[in-house]
N, C-alpha and C positions, 0 to 999 in steps of 0.2 A: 384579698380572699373573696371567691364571689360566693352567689346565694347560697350553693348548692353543696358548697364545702362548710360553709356556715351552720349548716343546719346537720350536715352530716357531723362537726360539731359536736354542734349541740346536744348530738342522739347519741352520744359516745365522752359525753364529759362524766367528771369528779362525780355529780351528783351531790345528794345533800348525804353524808356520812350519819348524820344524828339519825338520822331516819332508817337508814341502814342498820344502825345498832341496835335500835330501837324492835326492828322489825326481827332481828336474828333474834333478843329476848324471847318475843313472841312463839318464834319457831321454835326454842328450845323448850318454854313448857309445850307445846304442841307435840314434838317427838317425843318425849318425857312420855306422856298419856296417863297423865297422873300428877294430883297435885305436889308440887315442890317445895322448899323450901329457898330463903332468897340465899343463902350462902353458895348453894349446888346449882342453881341458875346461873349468880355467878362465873361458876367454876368452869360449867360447861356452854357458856357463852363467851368466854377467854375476857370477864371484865374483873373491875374489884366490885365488892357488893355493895360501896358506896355509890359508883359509878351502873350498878346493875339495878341499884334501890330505883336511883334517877326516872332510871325508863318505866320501871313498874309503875311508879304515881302516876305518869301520863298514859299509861297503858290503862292502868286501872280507872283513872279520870274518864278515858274515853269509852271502856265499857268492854276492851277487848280483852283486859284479865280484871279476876276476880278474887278479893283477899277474902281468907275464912276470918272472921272476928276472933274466933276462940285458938285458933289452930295458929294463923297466922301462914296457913300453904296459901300460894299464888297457883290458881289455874286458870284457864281459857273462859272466857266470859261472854256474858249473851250477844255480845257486837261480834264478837269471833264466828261463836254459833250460825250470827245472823249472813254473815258473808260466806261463812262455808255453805251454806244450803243454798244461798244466789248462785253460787257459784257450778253446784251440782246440780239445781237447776236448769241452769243453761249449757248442762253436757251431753251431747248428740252419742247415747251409747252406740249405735251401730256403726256410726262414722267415724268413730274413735276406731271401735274393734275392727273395723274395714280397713284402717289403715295400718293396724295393727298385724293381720293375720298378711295383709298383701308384701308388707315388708320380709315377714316369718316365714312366707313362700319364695320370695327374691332370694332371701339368705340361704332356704335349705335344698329350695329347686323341687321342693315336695310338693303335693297338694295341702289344703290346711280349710278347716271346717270352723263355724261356729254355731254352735247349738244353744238352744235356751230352753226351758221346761216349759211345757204346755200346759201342766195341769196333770197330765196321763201319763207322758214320753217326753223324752227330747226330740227336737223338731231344728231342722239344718238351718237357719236363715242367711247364711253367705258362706260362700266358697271361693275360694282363689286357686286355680293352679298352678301347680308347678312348673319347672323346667324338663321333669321328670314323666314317666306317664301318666294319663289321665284318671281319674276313679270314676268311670262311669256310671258305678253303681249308685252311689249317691248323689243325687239332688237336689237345691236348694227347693225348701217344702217338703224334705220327705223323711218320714221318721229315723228314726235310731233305736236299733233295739235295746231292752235294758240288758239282755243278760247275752250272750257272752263281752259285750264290746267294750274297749276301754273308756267310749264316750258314756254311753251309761253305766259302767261301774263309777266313775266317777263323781255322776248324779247323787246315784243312790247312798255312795258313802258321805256326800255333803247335805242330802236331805232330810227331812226325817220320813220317817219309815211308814207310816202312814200316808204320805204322800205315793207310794210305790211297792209297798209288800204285797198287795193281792194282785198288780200285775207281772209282779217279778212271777209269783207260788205259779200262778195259769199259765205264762210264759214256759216255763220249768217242767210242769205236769206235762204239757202239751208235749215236749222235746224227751220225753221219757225218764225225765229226772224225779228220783226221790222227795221225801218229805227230807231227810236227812241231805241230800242233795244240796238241798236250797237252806238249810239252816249253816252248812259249810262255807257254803257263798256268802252269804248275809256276814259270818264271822269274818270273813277274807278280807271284808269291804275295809273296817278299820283299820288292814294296814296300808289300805289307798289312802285314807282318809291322813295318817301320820307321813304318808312319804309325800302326798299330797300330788300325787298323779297315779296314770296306771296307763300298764304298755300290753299290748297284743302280739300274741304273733297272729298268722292268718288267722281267722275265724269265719266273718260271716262274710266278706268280701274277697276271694281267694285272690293270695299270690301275694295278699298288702297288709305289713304291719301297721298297726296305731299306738301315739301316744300321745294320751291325753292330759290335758292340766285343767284345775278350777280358774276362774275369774269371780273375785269377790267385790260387794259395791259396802258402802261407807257402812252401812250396818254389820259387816262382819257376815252378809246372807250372800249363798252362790247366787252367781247374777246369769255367770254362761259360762261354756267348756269351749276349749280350742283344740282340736283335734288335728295331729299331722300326718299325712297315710304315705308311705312309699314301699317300691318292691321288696317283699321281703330277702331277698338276697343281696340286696345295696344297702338296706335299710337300720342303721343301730338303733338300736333300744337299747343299749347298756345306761345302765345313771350315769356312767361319765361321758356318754357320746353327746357329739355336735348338738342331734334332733332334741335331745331330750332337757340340756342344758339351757338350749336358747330358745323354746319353746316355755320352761320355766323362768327361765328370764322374761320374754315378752309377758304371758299372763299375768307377773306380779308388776310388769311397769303400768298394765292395762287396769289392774286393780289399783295401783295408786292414783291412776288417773281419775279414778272414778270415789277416790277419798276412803280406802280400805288401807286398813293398817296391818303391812303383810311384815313379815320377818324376812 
């Protein structure tokens, strides 16, 4: 066998198993998201709980889980902590989402946005085209309006309302809309907020639907939106179409990338 199969190997052996079981304990309270109990760690790490104790001691030895004294729950412990936040850390969000949204436009042949909150508005920081035509309207650097668009209703429903209610009202005024107007819309937001996207037909870019998804970062707070635009006449927005499917697919893988605990 020469070197180069050796080491190929190597990169492809048995590995050490204790470590493996070891490390799946860990995962299990980790998905859990809540202290456990050693029976149901056990149970749902497929060991006995003699064999599951095993791992806890050296887990709990090393700092990565933690027993309550009184309680006796095992959860994630300050060493866990400490490597989760190394680890998020050294997470390139834009180049995560860059390759995120470039794959979301390969797959749909649409254009596809990402937006992050400025402070005022959401603001486009990268765009990929499609195979489909181009959205010239928008630019990376250029705002997004909050109200009608699916990328700022989706803000506004994940924000709080102090961060956006007096430019949503002036936005609104401006456009001819009511005081009752804008109290309707505010109420609509929450069912973006539960389906946990929101779709357009044409609005302020004619002739292109949108639809948008959150991306959340390890605190459970919106981090950025991905927005997908295509001709409205090719374009589905139903909840069971392609766009809208793998578009909420992408954003929740992009959120666990980034250490968000999505459903």
């Amino acid at each position: 066998m020469d070197a180069s199969a050796k080491q190929d190997t190597a990169g492809k052996g048995a590995g050490i198993q204790s470590l493996e079981k070891g490390l799946r304990v860990l995962t299990t309270i980790q998905h859990a998201g809540r202290p456990m109990r050693l029976n149901d760690i056990a149970a749902a790490a497929g060991m006995t709980p003699s064999m599951a104790h095993g791992y806890l001691v050296s887990l709990v030895r090393t700092g990565f889980v933690a027993q309550d004294r009184l309680s006796g729950l095992y959860d994630l412990g300050d060493a866990a902590l400490q490597l989760g936040l190394a680890a998020l850390s050294r997470t390139d969000f834009l180049s995560l989402a860059r390759t995120t949204i470039c794959e979301l436009a390969a797959a749909l042949g649409e254009t596809v946005t990402l937006a992050v909150w400025n402070g005022d508005a959401p603001v486009v920081v990268d765009k990929i085209e499609g195979r489909s035509d181009s959205v010239y309207e928008i630019k990376v650097g250029s705002l997004v309006r909050l109200w009608p668009t699916a990328t700022g209703r989706v803000f506004m429903a994940n924000l709080p309302q102090g961060e956006w209610r007096h430019h949503l009202s002036a936005m609104m005024r401006q456009g001819g809309e009511s005081e009752a107007s804008v109290e309707h819309f505010v109420a609509n937001l929450a069912d973006v907020r539960e389906k946990g996207y929101a779709a357009t037909l044409p609005t302020t870019v004619p002739d292109f639907s949108a639809i948008a998804v959150p991306v959340f970062d390890h605190r459970g707070h919106l981090k950025a939106v991905v927005t997908v635009l295509g001709r409205q006449d090719g374009f589905d927005i139903a909840p069971s179409g392609l766009p809208l499917t793998a578009t909420l697919s992408a954003a929740k893988a992009l959120s666990l990338r980034l250490g968000a605990s999505v459903s």
